[in-house]
LOTIFI-299070 format. One record per atom (N, C-alpha, C): atom name; x, y, z. Coordinates in steps of 0.02 Angstrom, whole numbers. Layout:
N
CA:X:Y:Z
...
END
This chain:
329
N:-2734:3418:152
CA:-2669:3453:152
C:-2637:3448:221
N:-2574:3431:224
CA:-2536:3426:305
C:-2530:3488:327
N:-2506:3493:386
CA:-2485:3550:426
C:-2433:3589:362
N:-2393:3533:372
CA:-2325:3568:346
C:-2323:3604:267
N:-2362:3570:225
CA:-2390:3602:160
C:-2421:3657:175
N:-2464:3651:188
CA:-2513:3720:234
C:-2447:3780:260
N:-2414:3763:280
CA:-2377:3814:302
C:-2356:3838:245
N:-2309:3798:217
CA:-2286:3812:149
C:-2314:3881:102
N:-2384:3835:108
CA:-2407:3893:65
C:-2421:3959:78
N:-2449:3962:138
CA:-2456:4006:183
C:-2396:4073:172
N:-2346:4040:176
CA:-2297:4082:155
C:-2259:4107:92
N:-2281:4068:54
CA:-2294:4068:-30
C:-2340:4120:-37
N:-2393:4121:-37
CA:-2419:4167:-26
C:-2423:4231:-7
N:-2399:4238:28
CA:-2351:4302:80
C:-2318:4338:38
N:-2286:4273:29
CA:-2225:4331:-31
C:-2247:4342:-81
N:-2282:4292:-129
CA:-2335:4338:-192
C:-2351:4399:-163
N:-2396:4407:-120
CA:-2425:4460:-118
C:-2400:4535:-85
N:-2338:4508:-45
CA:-2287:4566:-26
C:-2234:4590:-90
N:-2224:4581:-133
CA:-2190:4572:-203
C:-2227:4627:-254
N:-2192:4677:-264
CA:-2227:4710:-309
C:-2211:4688:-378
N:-2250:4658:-419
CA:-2223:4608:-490
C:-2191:4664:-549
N:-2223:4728:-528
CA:-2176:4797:-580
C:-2113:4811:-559
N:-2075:4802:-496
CA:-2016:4783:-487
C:-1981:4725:-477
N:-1997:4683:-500
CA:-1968:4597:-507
C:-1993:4562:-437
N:-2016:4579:-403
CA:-2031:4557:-334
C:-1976:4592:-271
N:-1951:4647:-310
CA:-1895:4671:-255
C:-1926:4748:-221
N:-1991:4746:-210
CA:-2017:4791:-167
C:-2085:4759:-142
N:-2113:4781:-75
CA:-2167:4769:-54
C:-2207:4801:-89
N:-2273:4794:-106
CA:-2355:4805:-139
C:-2359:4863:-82
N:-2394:4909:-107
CA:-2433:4972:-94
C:-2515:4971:-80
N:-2522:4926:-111
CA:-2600:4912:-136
C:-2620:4902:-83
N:-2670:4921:-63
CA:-2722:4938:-11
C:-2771:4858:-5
N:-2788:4833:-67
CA:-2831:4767:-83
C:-2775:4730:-38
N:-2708:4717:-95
CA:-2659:4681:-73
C:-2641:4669:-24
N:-2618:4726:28
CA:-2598:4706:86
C:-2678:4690:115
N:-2714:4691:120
CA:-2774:4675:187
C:-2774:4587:144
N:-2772:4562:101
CA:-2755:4522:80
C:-2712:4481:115
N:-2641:4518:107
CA:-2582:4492:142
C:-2593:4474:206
N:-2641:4548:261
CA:-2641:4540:337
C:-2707:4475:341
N:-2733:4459:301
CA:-2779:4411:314
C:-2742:4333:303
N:-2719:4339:257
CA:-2673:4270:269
C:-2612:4257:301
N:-2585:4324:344
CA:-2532:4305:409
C:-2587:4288:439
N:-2653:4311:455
CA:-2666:4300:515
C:-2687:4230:535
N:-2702:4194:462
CA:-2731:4133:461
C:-2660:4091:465
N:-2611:4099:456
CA:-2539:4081:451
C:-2501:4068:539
N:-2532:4135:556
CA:-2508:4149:644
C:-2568:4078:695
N:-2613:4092:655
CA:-2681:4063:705
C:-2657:3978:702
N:-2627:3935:628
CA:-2624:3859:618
C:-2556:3870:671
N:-2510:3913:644
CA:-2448:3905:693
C:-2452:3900:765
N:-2501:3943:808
CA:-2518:3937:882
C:-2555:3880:885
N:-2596:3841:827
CA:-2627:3805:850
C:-2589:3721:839
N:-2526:3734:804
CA:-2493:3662:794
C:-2456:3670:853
N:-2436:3736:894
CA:-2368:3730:931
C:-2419:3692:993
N:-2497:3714:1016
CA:-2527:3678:1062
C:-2542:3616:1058
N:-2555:3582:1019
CA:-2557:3506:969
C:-2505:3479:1005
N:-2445:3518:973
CA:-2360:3478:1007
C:-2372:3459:1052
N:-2378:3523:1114
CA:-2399:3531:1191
C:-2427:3465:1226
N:-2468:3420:1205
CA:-2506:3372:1220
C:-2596:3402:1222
N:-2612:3445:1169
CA:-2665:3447:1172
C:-2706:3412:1113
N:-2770:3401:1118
CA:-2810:3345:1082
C:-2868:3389:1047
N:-2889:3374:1012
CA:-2937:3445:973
C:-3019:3396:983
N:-3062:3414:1008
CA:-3113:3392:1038
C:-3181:3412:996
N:-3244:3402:988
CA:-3301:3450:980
C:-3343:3438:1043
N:-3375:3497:1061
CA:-3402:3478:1118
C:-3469:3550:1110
N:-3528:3511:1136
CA:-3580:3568:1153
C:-3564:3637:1186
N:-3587:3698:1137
CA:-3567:3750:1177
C:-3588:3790:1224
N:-3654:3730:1244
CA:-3679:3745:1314
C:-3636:3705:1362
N:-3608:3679:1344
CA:-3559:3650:1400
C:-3489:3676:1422
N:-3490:3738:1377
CA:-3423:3777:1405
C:-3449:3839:1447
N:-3394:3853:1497
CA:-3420:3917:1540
C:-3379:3961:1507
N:-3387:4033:1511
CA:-3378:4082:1489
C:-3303:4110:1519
N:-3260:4153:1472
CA:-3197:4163:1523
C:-3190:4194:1565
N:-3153:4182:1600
CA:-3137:4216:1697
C:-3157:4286:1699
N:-3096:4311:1635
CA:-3084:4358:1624
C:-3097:4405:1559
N:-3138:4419:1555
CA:-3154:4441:1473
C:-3104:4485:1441
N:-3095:4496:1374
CA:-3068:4525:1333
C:-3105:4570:1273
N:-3150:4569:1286
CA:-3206:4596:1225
C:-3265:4646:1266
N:-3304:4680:1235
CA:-3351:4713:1244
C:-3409:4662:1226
N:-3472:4636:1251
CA:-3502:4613:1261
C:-3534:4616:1179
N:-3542:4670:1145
CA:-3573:4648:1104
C:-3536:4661:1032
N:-3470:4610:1048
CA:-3417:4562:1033
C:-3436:4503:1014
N:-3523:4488:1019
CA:-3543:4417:1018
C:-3601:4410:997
N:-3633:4482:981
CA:-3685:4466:943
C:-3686:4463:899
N:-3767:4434:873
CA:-3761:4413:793
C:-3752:4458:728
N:-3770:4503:744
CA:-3754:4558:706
C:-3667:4572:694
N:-3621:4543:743
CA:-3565:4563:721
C:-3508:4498:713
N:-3538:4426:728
CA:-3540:4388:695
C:-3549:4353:624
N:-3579:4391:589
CA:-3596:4380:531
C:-3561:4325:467
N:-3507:4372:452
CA:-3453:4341:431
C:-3434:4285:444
N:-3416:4286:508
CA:-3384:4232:557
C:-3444:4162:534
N:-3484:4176:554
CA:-3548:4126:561
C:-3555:4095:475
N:-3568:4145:455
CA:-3567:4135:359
C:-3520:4077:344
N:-3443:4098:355
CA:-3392:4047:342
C:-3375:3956:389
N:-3409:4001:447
CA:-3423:3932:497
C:-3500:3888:450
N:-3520:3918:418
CA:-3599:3876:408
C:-3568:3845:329
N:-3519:3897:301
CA:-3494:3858:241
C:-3455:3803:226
N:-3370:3817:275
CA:-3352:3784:281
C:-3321:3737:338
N:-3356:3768:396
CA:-3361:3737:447
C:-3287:3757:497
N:-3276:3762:558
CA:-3232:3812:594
C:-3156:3780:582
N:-3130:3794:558
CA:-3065:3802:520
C:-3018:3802:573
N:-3011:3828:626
CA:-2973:3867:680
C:-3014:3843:758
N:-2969:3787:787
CA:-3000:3766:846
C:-2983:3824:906
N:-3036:3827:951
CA:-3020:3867:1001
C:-2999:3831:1090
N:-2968:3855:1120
CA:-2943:3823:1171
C:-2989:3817:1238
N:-3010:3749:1260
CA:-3030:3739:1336
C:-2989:3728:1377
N:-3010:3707:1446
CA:-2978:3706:1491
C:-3038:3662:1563
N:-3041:3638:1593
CA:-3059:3591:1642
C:-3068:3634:1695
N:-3108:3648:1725
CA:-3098:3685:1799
C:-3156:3661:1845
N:-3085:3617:1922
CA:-3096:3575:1950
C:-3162:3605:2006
N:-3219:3577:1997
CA:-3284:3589:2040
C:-3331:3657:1987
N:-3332:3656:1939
CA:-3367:3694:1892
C:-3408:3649:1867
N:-3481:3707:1861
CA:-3544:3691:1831
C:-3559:3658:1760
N:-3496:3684:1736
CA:-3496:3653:1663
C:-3430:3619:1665
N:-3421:3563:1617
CA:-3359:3533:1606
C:-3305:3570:1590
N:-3311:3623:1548
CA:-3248:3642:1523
C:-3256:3750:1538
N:-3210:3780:1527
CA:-3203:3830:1522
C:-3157:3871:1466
N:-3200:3908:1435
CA:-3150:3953:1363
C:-3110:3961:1375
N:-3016:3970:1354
CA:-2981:3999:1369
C:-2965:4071:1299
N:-3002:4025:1235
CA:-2994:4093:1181
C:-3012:4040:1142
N:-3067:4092:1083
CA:-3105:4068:1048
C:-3178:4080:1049
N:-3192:4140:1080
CA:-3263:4151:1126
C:-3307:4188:1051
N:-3274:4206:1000
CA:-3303:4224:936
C:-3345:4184:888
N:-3279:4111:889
CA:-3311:4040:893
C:-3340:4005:919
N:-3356:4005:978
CA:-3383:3973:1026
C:-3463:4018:1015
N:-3460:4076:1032
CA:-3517:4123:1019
C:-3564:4083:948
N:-3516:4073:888
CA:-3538:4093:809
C:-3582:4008:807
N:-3528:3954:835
CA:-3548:3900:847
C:-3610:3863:873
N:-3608:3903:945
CA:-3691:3903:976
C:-3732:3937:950
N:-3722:4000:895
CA:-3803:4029:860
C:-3808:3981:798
N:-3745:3940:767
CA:-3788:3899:722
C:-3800:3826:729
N:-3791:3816:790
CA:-3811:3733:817
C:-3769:3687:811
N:-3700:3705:810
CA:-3640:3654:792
C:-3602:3642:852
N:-3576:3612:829
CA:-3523:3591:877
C:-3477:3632:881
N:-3421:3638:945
CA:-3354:3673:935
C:-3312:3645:943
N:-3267:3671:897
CA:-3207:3621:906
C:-3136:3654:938
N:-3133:3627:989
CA:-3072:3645:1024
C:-3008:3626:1043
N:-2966:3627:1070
CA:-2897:3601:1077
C:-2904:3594:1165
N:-2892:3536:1193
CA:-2919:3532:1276
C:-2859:3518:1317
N:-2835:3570:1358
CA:-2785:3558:1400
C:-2775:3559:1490
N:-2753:3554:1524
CA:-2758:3564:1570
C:-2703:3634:1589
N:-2734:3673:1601
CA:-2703:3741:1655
C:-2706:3784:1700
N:-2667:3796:1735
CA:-2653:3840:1774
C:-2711:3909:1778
N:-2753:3956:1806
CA:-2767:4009:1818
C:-2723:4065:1748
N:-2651:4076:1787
CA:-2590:4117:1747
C:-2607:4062:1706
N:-2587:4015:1685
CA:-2574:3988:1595
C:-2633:4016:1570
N:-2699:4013:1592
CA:-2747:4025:1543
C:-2741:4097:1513
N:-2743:4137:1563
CA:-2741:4194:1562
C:-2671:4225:1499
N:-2639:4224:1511
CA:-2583:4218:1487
C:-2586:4199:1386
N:-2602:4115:1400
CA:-2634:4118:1347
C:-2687:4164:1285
N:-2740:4173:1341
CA:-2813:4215:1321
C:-2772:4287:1287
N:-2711:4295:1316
CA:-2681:4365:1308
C:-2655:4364:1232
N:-2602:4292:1234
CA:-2580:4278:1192
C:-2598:4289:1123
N:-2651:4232:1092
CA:-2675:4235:1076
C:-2707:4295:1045
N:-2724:4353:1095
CA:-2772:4392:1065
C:-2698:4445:1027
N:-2639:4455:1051
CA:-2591:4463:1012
C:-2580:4450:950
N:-2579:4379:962
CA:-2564:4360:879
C:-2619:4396:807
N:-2684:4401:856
CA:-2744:4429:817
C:-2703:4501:790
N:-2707:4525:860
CA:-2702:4606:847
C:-2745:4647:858
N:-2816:4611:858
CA:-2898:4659:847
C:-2906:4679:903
N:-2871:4680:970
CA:-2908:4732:1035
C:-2902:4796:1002
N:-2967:4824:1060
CA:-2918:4904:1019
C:-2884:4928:1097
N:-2875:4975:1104
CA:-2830:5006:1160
C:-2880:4984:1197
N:-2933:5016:1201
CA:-2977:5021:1264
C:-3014:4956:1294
N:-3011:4900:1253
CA:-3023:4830:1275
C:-2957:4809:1318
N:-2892:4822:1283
CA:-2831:4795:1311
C:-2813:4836:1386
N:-2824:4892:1369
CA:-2860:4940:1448
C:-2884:4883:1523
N:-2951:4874:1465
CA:-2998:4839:1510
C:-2984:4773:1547
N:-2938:4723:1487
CA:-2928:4660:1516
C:-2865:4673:1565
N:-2815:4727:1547
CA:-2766:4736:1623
C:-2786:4756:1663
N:-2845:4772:1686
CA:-2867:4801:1741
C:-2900:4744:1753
N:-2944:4709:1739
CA:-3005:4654:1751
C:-2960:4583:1802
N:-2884:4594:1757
CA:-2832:4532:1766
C:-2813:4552:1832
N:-2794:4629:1862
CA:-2762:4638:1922
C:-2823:4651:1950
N:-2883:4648:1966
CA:-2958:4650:1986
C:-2963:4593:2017
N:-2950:4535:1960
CA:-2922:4462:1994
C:-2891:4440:2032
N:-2831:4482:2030
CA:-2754:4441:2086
C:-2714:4418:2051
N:-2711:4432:1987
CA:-2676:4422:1934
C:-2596:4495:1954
N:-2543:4452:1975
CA:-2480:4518:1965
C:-2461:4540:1906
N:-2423:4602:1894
CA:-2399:4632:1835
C:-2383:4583:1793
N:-2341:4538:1807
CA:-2277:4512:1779
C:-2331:4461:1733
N:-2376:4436:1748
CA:-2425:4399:1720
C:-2453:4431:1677
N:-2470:4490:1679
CA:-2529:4541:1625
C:-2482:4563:1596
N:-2430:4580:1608
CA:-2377:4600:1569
C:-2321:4553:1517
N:-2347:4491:1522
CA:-2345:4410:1498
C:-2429:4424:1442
N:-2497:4444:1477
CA:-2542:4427:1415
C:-2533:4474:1380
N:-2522:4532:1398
CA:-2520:4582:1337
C:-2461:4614:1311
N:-2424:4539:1308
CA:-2341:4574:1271
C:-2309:4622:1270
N:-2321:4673:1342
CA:-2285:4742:1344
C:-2274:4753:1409
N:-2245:4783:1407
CA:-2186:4824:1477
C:-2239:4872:1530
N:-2220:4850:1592
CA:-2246:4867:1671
C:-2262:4930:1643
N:-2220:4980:1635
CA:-2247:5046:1609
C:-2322:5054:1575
N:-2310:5021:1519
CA:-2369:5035:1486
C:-2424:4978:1525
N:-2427:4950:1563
CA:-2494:4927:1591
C:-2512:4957:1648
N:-2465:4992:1688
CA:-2468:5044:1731
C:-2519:5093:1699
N:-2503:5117:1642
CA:-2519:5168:1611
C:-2600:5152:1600
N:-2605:5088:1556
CA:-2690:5073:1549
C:-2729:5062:1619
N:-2690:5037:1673
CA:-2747:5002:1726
C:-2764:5091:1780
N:-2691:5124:1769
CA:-2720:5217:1771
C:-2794:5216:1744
N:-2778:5226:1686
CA:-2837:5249:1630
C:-2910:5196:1646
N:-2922:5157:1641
CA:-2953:5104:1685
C:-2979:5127:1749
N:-2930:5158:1780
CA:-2974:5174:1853
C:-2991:5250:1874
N:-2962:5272:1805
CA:-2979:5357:1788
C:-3048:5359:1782
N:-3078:5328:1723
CA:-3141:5330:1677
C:-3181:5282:1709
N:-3235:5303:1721
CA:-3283:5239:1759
C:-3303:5196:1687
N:-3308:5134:1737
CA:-3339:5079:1702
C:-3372:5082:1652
N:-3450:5100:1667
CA:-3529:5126:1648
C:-3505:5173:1581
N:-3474:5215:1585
CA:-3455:5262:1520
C:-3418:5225:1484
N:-3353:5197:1478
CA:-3310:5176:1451
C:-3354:5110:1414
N:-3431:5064:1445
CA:-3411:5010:1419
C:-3518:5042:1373
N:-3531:5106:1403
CA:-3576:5138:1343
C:-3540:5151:1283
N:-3484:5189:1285
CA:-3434:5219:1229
C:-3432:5160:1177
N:-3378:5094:1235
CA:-3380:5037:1163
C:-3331:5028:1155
N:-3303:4967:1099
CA:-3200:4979:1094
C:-3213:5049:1054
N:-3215:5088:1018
CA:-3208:5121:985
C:-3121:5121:951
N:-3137:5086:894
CA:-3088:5038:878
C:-3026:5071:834
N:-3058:5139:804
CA:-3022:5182:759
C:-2994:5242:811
N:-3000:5232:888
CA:-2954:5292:952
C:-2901:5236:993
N:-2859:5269:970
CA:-2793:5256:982
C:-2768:5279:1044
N:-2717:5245:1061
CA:-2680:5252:1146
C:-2686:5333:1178
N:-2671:5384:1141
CA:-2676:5438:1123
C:-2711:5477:1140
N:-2772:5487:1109
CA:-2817:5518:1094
C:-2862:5476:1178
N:-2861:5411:1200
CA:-2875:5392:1260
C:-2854:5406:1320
N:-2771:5450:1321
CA:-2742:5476:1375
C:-2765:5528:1367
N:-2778:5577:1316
CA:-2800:5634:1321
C:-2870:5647:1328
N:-2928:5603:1354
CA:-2991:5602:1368
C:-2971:5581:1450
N:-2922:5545:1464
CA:-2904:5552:1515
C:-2886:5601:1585
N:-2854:5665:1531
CA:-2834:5699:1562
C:-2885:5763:1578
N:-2924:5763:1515
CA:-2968:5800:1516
C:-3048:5773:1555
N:-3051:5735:1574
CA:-3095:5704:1640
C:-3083:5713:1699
N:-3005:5717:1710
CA:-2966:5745:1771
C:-2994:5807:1779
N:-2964:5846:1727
CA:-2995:5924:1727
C:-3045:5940:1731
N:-3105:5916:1733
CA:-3181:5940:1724
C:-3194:5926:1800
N:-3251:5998:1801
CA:-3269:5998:1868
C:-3334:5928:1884
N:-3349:5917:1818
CA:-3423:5866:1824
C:-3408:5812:1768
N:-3368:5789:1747
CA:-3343:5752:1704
C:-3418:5708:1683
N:-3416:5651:1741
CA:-3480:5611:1733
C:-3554:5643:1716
N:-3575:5693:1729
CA:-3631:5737:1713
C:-3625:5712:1645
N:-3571:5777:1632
CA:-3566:5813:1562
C:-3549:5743:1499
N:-3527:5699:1528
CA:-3523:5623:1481
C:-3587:5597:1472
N:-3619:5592:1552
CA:-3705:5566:1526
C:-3741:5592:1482
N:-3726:5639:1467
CA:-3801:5706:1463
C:-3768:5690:1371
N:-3694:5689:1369
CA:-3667:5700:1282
C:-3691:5618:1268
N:-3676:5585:1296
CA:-3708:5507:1275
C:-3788:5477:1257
N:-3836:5520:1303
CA:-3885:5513:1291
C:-3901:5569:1212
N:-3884:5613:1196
CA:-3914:5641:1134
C:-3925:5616:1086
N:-3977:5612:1063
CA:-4003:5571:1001
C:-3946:5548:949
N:-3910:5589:923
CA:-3868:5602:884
C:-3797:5570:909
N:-3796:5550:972
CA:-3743:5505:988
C:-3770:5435:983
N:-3843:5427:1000
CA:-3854:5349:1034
C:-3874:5341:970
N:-3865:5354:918
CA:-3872:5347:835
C:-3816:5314:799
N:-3764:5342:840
CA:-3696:5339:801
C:-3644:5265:836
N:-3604:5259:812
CA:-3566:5200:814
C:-3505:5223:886
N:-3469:5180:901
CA:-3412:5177:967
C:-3390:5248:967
N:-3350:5252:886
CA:-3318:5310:879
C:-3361:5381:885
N:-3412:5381:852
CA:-3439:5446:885
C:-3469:5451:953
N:-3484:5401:984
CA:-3494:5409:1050
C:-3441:5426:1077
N:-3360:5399:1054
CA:-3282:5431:1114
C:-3296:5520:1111
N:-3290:5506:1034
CA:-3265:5592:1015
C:-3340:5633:1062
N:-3408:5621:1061
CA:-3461:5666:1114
C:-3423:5698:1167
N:-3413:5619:1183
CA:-3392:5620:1267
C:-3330:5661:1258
N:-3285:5663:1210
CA:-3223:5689:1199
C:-3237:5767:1217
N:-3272:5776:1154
CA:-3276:5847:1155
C:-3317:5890:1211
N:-3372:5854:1234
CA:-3404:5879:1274
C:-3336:5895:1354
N:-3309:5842:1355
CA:-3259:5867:1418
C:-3200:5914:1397
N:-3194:5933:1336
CA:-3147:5987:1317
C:-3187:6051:1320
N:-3267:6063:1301
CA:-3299:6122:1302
C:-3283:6170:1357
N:-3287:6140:1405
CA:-3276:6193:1478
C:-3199:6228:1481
N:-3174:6199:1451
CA:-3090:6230:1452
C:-3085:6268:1390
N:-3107:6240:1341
CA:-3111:6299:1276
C:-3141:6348:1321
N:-3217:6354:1327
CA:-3253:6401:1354
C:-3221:6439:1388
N:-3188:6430:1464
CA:-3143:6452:1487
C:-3095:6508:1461
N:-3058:6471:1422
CA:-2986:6489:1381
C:-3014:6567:1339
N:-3059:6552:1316
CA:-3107:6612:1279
C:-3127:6654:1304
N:-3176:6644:1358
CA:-3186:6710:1409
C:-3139:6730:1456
N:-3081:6698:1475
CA:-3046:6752:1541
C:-3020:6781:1503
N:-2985:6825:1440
CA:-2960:6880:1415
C:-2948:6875:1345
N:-3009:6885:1299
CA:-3022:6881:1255
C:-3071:6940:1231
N:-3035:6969:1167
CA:-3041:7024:1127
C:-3066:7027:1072
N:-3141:7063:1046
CA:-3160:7039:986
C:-3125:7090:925
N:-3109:7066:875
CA:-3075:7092:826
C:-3135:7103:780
N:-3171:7171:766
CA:-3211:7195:726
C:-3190:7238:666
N:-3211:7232:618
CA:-3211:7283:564
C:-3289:7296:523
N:-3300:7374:530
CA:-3385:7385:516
C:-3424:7332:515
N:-3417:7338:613
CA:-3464:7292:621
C:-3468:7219:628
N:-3422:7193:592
CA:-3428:7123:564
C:-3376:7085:632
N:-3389:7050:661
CA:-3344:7008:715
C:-3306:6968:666
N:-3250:6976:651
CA:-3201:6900:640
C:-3168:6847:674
N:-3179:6880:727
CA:-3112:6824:774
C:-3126:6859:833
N:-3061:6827:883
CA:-3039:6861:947
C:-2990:6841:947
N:-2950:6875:1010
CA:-2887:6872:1034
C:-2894:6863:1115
N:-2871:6797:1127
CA:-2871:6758:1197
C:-2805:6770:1210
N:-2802:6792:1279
CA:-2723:6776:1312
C:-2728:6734:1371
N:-2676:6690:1385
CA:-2667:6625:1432
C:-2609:6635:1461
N:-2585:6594:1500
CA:-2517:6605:1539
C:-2482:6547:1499
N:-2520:6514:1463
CA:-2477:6469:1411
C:-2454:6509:1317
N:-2481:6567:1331
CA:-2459:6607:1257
C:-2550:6643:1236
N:-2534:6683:1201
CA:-2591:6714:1168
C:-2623:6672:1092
N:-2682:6701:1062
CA:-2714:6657:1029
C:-2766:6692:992
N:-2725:6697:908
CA:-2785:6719:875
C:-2849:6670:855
N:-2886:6682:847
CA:-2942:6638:806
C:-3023:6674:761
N:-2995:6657:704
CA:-3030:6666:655
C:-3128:6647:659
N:-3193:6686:672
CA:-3244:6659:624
C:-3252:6600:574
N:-3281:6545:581
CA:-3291:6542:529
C:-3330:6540:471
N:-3341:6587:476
CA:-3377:6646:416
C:-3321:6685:389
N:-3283:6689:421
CA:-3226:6716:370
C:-3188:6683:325
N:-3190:6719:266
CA:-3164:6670:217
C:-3087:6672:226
N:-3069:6593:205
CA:-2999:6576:210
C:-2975:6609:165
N:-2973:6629:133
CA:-2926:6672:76
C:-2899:6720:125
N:-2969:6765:163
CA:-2930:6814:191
C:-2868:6807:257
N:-2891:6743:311
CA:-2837:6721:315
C:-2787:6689:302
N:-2771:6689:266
CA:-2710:6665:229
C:-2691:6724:194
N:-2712:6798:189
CA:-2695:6848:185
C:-2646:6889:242
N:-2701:6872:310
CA:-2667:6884:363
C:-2601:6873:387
N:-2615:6786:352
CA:-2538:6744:392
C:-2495:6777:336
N:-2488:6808:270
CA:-2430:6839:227
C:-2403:6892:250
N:-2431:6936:298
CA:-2444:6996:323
C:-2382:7003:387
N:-2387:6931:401
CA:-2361:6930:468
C:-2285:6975:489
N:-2247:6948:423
CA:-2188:6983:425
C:-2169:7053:425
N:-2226:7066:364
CA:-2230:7151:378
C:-2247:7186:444
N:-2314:7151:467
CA:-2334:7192:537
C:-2285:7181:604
N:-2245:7116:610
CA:-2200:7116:659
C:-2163:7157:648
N:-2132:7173:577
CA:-2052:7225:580
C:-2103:7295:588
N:-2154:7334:582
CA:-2188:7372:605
C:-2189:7393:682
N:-2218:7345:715
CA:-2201:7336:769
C:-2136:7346:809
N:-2085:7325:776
CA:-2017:7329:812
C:-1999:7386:809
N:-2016:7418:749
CA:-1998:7494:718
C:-2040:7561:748
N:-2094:7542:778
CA:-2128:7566:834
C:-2113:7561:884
N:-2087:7530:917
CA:-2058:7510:993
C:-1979:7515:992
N:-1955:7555:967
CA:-1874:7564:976
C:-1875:7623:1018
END
């Protein structure tokens, strides 16, 4: 099949599957199957397209031993990004039908090995555990082109999660790499790489690369572990001590963020609770307290108390405020 058929379909496809067939094809699919469907064949759609526009370029698609490539400058992945265990797939379809999707080298003048990755290190990885060859697209570039590229590329994917894309803007200006370049690999504005290579030099290394991408915490939820690391009197302690518990070094990226998460929020809850906080008893029984802050006051419920009864409380509310007012006149 040519390029240009291949495309064709590619996009034939697309639209089958963006087409809901119960409205004539005049709405997008809902379907959950469907679209991961759909995002799997843009992506194979995006990947021939970057790889015909380099073709144009004057590049030549090669196989070459993948002990003969050096590793990239600059990484983009968490290290075990490459083991076999998370290869699987990858390797499966490479052993079936052999690597579909060339990845890009590059020449670098007085290096140990002939060539150097510029992207493709999944392939390159999946390639050398099953004894094949790799097949690549071989160009000559620049430091910035590669880089740039490596960025590219991982765009079109989509699969960093925040905290990898974190990592490679910081790793890139670590280098001597300027904004305007990292802000070229990772398709976004000085602001927001300001913002990650912050966060980057907030959070040490050692924690951030125990944690993992933790691939399901978002930009978000990463400034706000941010801020709350700021705030802790022992941040690093209190991260070691939540990382080592059985029950973390058990669990996957994501429950290792949220440990570390929560463990650096405990001291400020704690806080917030004991400087002026009131227990609300009835025979005996503790339900709650009442915290006051210079940011507002704060009921909070047991929970041992049953929700029915609050949600009794919150009906209540209206009556006991106009009480209140009617008392204080």
């Amino acid at each position: 099949m040519s390029r240009k058929d291949s495309k064709g379909l590619f996009a034939n496809v697309l639209g089958q599957l963006e087409s809901s067939p119960e409205r004539g094809g005049g709405q997008r699919t809902t379907s959950p199957h469907l679209l991961k469907v759909a995002a799997g064949v843009r992506q194979i759609q995006e990947r021939s397209e970057f790889a015909e526009r380099l073709l144009k370029d004057g590049g030549q698609i090669i196989e070459v031993d993948p002990d003969d490539v050096l590793d990239s400058a600059i990484p983009d992945r968490f290290a075990s990004a490459y083991d076999a265990a998370n290869l699987t797939e990858l390797m499966q379809s490479m052993g079936e039908h052999g690597q579909s999707t060339p990845g890009l080298v590059r020449a670098v003048q007085g290096a140990a090995k002939p060539f150097q990755i510029v992207f493709g290190r999944r392939r390159l990885a999946a390639a050398k555990l099953l004894g094949i060859k790799f097949k690549a697209i071989a160009r000559d570039l620049s430091d910035e082109d590669a880089v740039v590229l490596q960025g590219e590329e991982n765009s079109n994917r989509n699969d960093l999660s925040f905290i990898e894309r974190c990592l490679f803007a910081h790793s890139q200006e670590a280098a001597g790499f300027g904004r305007d370049v990292i802000c070229k690999s990772l398709s976004t504005g000085k602001s927001h790489i300001s913002e990650m290579i912050r966060l980057a030099n907030t959070l040490p290394r050692e924690i951030v690369l125990e944690i993992g991408p933790a691939r399901e915490i978002g930009r978000r939820r990463w400034l706000d572990l941010e801020a709350r690391w700021a705030a802790h009197a022992e941040p690093l302690q209190a991260a070691r001590e939540a990382l080592s518990r059985p029950e973390t070094l058990s669990g996957g990226s994501d429950v290792r963020f949220t440990a570390v998460f929560d463990v650096l929020g405990a001291e400020r809850d704690s806080a917030l609770a004991t400087a002026d906080a009131t227990q609300l008893v009835a025979h005996g029984l503790v339900l709650g307290q009442v915290s006051h802050a210079k940011s507002g006051s704060k009921l909070a419920f047991n929970k041992s108390v049953p929700a029915g009864f609050v949600d009794f409380v919150a009906a209540q509310i209206e009556t006991l405020h106009d009480q209140f007012v009617q008392r204080n006149r």
